[in-house]
Backbone and ligand atoms as CSV (ligand in chain L), in Angstrom:
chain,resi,resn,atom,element,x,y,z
A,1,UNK,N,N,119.865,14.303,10.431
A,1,UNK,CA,C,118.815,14.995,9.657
A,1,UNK,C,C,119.386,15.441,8.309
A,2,UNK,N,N,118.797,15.328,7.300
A,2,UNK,CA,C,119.415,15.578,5.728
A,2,UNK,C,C,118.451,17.263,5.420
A,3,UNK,N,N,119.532,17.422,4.347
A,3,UNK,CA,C,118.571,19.104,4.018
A,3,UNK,C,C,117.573,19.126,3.627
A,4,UNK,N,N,116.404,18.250,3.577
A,4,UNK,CA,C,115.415,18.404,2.486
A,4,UNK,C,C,114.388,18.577,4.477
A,5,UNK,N,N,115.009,17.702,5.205
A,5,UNK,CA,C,114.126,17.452,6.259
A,5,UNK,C,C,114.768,18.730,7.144
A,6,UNK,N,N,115.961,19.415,7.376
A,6,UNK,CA,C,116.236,20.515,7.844
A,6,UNK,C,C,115.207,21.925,6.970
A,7,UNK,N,N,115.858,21.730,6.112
A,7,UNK,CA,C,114.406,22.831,5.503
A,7,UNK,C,C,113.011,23.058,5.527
A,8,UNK,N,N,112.424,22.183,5.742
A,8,UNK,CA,C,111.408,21.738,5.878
A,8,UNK,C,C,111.069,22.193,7.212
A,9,UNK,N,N,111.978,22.026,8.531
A,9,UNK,CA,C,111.564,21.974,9.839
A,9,UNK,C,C,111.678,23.767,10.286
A,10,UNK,N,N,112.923,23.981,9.118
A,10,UNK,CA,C,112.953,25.705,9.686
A,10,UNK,C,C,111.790,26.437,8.584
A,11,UNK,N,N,111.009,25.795,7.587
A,11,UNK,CA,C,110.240,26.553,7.266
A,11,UNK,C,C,109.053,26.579,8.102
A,12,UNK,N,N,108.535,25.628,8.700
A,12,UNK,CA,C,107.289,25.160,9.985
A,12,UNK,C,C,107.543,26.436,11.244
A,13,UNK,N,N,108.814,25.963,11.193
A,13,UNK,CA,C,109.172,27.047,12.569
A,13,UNK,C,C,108.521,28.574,12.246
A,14,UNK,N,N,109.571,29.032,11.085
A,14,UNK,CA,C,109.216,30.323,10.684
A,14,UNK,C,C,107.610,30.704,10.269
A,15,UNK,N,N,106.594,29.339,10.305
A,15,UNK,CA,C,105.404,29.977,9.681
A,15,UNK,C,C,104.816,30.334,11.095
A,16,UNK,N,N,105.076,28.953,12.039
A,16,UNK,CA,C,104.800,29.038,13.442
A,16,UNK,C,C,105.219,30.402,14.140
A,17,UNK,N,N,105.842,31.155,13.594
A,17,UNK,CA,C,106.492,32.017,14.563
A,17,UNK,C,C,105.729,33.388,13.721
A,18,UNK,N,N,105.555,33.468,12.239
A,18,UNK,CA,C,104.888,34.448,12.056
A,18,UNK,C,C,102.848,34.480,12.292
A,19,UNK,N,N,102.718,33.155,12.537
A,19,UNK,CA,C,100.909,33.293,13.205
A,19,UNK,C,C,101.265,33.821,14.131
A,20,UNK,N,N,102.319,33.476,15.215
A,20,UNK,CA,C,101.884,33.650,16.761
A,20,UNK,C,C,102.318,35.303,16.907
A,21,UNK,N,N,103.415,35.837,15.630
A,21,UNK,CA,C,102.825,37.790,16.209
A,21,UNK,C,C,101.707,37.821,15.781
A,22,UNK,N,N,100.903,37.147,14.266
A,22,UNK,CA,C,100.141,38.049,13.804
A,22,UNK,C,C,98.864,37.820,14.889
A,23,UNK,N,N,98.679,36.428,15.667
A,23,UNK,CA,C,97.542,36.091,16.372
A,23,UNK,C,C,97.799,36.970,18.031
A,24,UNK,N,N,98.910,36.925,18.211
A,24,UNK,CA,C,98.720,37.606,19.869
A,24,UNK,C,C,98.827,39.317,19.734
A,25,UNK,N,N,99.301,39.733,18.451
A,25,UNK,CA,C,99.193,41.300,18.710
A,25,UNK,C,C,98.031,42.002,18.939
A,26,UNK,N,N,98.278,42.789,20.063
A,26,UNK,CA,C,96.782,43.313,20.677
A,26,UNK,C,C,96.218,43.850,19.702
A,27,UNK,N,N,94.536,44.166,19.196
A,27,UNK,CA,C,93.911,44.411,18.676
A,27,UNK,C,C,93.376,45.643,19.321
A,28,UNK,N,N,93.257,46.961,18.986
A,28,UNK,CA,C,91.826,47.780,19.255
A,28,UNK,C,C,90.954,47.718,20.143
A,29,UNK,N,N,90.399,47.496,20.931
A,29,UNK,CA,C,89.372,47.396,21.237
A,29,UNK,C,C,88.130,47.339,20.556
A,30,UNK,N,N,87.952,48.474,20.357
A,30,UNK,CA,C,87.000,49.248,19.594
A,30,UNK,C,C,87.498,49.776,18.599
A,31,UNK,N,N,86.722,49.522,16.887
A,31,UNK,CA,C,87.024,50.174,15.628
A,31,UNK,C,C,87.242,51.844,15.575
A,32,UNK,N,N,86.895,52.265,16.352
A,32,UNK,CA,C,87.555,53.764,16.155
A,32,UNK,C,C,88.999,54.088,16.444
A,33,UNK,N,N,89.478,53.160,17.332
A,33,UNK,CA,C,90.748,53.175,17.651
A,33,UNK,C,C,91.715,52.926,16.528
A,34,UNK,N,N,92.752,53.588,16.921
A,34,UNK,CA,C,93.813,53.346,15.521
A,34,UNK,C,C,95.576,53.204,16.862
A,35,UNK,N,N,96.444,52.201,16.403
A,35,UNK,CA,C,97.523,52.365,16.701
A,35,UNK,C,C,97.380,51.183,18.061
A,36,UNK,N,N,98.410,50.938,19.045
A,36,UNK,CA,C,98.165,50.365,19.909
A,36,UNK,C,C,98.474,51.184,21.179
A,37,UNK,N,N,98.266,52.437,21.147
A,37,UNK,CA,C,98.162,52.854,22.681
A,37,UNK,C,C,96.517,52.441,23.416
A,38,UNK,N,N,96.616,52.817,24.771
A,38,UNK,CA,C,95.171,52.531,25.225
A,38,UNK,C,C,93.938,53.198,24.098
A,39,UNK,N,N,93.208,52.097,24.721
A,39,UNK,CA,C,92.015,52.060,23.813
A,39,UNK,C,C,90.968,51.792,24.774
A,40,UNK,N,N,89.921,52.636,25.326
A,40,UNK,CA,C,89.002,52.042,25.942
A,40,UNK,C,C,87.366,52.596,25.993
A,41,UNK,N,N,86.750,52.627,26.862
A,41,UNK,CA,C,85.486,52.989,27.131
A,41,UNK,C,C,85.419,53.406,28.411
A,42,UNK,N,N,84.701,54.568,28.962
A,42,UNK,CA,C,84.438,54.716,29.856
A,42,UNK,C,C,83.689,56.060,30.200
A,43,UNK,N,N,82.859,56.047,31.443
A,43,UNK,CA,C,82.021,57.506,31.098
A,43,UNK,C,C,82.107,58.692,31.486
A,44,UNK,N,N,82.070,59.820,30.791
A,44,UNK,CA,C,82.832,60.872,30.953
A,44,UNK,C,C,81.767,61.912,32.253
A,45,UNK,N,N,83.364,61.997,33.407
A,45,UNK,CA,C,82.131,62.448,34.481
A,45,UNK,C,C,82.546,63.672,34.845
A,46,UNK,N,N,82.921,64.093,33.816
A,46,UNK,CA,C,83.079,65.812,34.272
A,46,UNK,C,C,83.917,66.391,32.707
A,47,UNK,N,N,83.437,67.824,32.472
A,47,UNK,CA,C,83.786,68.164,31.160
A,47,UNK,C,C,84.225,69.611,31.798
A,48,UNK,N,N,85.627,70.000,31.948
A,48,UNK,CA,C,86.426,70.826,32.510
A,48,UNK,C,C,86.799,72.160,31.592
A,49,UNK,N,N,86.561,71.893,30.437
A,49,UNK,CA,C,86.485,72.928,29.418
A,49,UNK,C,C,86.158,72.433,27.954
A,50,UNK,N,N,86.249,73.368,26.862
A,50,UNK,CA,C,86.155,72.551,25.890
A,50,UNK,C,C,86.579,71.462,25.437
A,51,UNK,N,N,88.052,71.542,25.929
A,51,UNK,CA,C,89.386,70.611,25.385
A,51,UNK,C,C,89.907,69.443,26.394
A,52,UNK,N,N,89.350,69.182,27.556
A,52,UNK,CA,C,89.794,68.512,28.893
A,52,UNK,C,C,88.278,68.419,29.311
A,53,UNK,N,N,88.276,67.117,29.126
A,53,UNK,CA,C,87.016,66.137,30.288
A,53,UNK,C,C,88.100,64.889,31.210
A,54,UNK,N,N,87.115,64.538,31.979
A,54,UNK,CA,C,87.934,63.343,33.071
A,54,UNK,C,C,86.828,62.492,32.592
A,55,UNK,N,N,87.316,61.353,32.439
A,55,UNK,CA,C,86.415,59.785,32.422
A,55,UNK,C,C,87.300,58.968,33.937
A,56,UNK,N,N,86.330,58.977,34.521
A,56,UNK,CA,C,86.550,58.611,35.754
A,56,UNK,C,C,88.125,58.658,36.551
A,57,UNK,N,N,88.993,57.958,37.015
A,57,UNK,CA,C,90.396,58.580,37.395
A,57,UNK,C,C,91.176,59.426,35.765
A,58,UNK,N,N,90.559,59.234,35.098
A,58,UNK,CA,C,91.691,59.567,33.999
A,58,UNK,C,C,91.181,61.119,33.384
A,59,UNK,N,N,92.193,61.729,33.274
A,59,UNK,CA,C,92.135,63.154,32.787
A,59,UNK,C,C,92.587,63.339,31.356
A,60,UNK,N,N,91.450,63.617,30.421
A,60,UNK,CA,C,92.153,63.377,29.195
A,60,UNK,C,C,91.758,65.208,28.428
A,61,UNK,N,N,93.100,65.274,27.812
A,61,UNK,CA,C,93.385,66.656,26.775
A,61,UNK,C,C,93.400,66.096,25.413
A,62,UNK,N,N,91.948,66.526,25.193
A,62,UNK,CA,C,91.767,66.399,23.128
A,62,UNK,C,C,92.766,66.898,22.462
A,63,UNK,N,N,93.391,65.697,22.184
A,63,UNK,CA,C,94.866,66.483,21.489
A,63,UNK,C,C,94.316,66.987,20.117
A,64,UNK,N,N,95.007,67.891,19.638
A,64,UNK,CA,C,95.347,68.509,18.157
A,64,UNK,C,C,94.540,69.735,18.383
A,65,UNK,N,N,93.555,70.058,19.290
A,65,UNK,CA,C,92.561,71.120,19.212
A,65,UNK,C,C,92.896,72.135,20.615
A,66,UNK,N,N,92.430,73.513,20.225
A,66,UNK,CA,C,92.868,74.194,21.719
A,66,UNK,C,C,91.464,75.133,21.307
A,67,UNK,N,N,90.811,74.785,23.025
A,67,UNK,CA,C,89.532,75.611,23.144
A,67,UNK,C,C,90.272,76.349,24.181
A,68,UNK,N,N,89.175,78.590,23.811
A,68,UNK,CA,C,89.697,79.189,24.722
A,68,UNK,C,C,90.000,79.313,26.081
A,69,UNK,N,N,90.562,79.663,27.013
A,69,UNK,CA,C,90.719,79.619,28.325
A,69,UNK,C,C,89.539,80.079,29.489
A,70,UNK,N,N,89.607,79.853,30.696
A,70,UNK,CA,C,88.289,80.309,31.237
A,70,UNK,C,C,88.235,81.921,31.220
A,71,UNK,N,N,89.081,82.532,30.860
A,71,UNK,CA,C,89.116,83.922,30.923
A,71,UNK,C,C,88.918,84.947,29.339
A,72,UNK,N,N,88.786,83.357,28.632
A,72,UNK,CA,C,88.559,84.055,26.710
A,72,UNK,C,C,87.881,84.006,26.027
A,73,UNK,N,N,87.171,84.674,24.854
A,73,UNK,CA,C,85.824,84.564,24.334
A,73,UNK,C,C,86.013,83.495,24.145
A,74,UNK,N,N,85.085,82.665,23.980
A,74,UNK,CA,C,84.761,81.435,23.295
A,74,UNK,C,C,84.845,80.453,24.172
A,75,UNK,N,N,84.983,80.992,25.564
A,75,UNK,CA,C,85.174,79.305,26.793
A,75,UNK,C,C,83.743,78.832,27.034
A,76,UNK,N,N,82.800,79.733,27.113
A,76,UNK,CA,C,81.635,79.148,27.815
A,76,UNK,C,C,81.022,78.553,26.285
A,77,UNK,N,N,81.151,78.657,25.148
A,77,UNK,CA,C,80.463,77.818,23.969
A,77,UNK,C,C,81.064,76.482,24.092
A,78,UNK,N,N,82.147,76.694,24.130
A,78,UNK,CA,C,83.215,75.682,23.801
A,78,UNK,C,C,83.278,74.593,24.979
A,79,UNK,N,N,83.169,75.175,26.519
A,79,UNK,CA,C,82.569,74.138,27.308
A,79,UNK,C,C,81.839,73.870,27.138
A,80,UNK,N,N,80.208,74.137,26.699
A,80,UNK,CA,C,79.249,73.708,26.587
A,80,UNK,C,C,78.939,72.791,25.875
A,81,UNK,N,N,79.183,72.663,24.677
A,81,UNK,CA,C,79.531,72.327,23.157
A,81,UNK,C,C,80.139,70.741,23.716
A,82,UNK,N,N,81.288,70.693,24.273
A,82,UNK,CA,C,81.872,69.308,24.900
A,82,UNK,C,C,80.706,68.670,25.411
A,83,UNK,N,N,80.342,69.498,27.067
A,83,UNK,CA,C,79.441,68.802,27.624
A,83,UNK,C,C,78.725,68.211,26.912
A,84,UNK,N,N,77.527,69.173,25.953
A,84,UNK,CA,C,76.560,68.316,25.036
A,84,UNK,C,C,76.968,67.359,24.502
A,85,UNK,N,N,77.844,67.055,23.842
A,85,UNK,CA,C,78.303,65.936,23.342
A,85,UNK,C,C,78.507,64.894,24.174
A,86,UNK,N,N,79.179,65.214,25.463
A,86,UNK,CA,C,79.718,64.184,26.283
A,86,UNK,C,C,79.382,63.415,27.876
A,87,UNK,N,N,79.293,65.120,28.183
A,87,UNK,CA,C,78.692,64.753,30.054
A,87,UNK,C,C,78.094,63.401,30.340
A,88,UNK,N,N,78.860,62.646,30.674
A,88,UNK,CA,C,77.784,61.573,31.706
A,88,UNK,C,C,77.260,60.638,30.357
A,89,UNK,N,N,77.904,61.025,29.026
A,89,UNK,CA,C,77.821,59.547,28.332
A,89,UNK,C,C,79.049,58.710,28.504
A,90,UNK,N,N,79.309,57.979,27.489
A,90,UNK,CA,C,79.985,57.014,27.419
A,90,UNK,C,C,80.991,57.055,26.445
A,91,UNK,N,N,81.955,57.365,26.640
A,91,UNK,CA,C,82.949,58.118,25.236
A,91,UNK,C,C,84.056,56.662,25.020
A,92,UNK,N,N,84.543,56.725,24.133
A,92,UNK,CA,C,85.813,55.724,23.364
A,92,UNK,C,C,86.861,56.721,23.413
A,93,UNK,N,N,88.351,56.563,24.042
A,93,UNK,CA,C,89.063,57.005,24.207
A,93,UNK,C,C,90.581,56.581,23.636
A,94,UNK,N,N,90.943,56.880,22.732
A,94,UNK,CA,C,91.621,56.775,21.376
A,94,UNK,C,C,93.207,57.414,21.734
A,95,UNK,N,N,94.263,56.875,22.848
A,95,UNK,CA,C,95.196,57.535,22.875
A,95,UNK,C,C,96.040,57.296,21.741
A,96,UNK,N,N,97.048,59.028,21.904
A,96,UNK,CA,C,97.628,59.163,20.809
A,96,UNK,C,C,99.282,58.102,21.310
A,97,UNK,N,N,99.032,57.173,20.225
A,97,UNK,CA,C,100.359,56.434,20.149
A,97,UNK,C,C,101.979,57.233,20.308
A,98,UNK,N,N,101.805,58.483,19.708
A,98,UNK,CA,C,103.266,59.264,19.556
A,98,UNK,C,C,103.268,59.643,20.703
A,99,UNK,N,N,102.572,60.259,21.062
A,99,UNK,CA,C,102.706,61.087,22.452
A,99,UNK,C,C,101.039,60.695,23.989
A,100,UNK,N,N,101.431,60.234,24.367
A,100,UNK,CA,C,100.735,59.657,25.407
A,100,UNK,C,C,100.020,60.622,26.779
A,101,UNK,N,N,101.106,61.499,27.085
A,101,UNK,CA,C,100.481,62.580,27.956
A,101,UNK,C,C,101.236,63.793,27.666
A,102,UNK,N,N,100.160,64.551,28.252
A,102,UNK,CA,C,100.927,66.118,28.140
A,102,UNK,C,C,101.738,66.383,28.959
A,103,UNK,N,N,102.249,67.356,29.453
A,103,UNK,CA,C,103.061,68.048,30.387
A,103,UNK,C,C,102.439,67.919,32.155
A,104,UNK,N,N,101.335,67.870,31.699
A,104,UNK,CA,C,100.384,68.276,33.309
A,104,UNK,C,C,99.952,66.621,33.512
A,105,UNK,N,N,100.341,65.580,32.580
A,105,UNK,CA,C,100.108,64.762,32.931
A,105,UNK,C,C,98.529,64.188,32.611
A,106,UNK,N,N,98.037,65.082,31.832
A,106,UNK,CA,C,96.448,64.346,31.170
A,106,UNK,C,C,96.845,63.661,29.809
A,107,UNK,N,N,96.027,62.465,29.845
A,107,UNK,CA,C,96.299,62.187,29.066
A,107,UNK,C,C,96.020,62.684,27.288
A,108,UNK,N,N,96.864,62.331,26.239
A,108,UNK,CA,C,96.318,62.639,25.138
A,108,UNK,C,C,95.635,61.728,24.496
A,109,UNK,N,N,94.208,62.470,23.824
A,109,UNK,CA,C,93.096,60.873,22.984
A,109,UNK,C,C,92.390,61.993,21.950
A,110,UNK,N,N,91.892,61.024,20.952
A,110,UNK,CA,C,90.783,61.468,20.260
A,110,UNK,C,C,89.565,60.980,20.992
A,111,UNK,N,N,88.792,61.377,21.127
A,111,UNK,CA,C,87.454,61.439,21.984
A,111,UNK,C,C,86.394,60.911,21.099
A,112,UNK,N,N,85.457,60.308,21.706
A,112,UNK,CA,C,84.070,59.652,20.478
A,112,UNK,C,C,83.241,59.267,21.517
A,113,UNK,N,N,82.021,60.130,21.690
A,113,UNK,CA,C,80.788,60.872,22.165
A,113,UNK,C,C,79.967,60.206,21.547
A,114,UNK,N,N,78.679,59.190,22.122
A,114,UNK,CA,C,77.831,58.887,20.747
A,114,UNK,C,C,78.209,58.482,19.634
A,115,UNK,N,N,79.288,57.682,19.337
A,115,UNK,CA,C,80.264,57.923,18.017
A,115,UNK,C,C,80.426,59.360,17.256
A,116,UNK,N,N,80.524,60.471,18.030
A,116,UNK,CA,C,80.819,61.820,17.306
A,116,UNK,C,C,82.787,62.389,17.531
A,117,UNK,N,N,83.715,62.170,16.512
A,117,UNK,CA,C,85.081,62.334,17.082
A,117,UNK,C,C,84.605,63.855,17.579
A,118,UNK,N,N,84.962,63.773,18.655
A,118,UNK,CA,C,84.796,64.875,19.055
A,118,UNK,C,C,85.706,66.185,19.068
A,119,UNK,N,N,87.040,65.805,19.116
A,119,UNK,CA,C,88.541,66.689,18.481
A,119,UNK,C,C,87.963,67.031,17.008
A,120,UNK,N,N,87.444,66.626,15.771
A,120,UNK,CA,C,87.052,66.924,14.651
A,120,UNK,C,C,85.835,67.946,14.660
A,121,UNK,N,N,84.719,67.537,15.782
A,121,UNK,CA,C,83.550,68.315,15.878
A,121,UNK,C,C,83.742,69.604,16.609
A,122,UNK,N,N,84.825,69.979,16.975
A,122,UNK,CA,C,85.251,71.022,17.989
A,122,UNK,C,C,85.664,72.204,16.783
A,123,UNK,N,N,86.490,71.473,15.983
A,123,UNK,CA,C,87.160,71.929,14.966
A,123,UNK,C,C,85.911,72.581,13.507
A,124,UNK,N,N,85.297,71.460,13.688
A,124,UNK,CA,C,84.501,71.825,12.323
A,124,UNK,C,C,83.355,73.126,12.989
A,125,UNK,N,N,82.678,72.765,13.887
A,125,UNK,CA,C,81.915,73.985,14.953
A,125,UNK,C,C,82.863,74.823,14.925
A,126,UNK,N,N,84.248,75.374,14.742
A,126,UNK,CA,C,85.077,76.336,15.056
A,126,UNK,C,C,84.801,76.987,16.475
A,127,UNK,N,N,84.585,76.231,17.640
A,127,UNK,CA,C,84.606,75.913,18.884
A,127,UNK,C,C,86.294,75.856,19.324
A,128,UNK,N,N,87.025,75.631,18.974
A,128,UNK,CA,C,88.519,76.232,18.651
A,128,UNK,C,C,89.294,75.915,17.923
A,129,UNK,N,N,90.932,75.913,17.884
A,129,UNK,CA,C,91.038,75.738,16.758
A,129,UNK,C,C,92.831,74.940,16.920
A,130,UNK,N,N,93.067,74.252,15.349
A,130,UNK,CA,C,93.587,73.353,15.623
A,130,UNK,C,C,94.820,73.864,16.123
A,131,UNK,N,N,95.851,72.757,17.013
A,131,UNK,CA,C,97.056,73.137,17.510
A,131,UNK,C,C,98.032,72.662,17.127
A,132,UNK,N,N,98.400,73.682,15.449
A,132,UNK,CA,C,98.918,73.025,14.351
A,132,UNK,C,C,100.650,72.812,15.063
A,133,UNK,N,N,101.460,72.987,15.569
A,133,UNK,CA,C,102.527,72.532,16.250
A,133,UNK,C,C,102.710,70.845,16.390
A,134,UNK,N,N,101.601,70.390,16.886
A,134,UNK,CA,C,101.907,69.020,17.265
A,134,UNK,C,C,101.157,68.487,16.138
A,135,UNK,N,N,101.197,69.001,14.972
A,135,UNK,CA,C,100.497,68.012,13.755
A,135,UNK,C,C,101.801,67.029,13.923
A,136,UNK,N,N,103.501,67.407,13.688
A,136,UNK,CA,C,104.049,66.410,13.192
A,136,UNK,C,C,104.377,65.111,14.671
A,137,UNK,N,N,103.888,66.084,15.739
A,137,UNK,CA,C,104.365,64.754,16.663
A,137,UNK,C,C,103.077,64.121,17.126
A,138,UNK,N,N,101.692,64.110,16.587
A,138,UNK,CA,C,100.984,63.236,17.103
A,138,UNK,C,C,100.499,62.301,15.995
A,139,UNK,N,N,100.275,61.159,16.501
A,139,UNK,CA,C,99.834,60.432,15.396
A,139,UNK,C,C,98.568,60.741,15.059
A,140,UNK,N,N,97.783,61.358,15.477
A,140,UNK,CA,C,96.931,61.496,14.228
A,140,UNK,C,C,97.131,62.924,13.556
A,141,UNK,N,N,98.445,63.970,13.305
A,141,UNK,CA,C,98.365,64.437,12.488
A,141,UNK,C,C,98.164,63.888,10.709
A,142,UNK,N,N,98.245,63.038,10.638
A,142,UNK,CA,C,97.797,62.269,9.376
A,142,UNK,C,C,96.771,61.432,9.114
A,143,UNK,N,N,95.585,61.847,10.121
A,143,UNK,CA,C,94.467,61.631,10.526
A,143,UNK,C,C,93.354,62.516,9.136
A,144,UNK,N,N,92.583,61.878,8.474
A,144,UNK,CA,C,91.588,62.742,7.745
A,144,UNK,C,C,91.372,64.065,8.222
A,145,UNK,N,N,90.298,64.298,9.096
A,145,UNK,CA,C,90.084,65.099,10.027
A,145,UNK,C,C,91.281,66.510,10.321
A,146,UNK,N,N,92.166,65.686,10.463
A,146,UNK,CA,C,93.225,66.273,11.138
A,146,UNK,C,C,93.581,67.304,9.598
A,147,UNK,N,N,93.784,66.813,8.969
A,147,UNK,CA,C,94.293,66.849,8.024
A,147,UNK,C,C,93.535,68.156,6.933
A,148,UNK,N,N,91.958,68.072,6.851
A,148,UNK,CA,C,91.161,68.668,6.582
A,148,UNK,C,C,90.936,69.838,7.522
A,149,UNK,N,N,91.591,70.226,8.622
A,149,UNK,CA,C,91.537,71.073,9.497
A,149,UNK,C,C,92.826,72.048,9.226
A,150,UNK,N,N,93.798,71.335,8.680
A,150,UNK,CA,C,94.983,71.773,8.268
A,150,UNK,C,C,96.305,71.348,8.494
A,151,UNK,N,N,96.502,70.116,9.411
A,151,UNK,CA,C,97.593,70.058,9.490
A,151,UNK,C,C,98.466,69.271,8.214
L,1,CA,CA,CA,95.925,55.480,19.321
């Protein structure tokens, strides 16, 4: 093989090899999603407080936002407030790429109700408020939203 036909064969290779990341890297699911942690759909069948609903086995904690406790002003708005948005629809569940679960093992997501982010609508309702600590370790502290909330 001479260099004109060696060059030639490692440039084919290298184009071949950059379609096949850009064609097999997983995509989103769904356009609200950002990053490649899970991304899915599914319907939310119980809303546990403001900040924690379950979509069927999965237990998810609206990261970046903290609604009050069952024992503090603002729990029964702030549950409610979720529910309306969410109970028994069909939410898009947006995990956070940096950090995946909490401590207790729910998972972390941005939430989307009807297409409403719902971590943003919690925030802007001042339904509670943001949980500026993990601005720098979640990925969407550099999220609009996020960002406009204060982190
Ligand atoms: Ca994500």
């Amino acid at each position: 093989m001479n260099r004109t036909h060696a060059l030639a064969l490692a440039l084919i290779i290298t184009a071949i090899a950059f379609l096949a990341v850009f064609f097999l890297k997983p995509r989103p699911a769904f356009a609200e999603c950002t990053g490649r942690a899970q991304c899915f759909s599914e319907q939310v069948t119980r809303v546990i407080d403001g900040d924690t609903i379950a979509a069927g086995e999965t237990r998810i904690r609206l990261v970046l936002v903290d609604t009050p406790e069952k024992n503090e002003k603002g729990y029964e708005e702030a549950t409610e407030f979720t529910k309306s948005l969410c109970l028994n629809k069909n939410a898009i569940i947006d995990q956070d790429d940096l950090q995946y679960y909490d401590d207790y093992g729910r998972m972390l997501a941005v939430v989307y109700c009807n297409g409403t982010n719902v971590n943003d609508a919690i925030l802007e309702g001042k339904y509670g408020v943001l949980y500026k600590i993990f601005c720098d370790e979640s990925e969407f502290g550099s999220a609009d939203w996020a960002k406009k909330a204060g982190c």
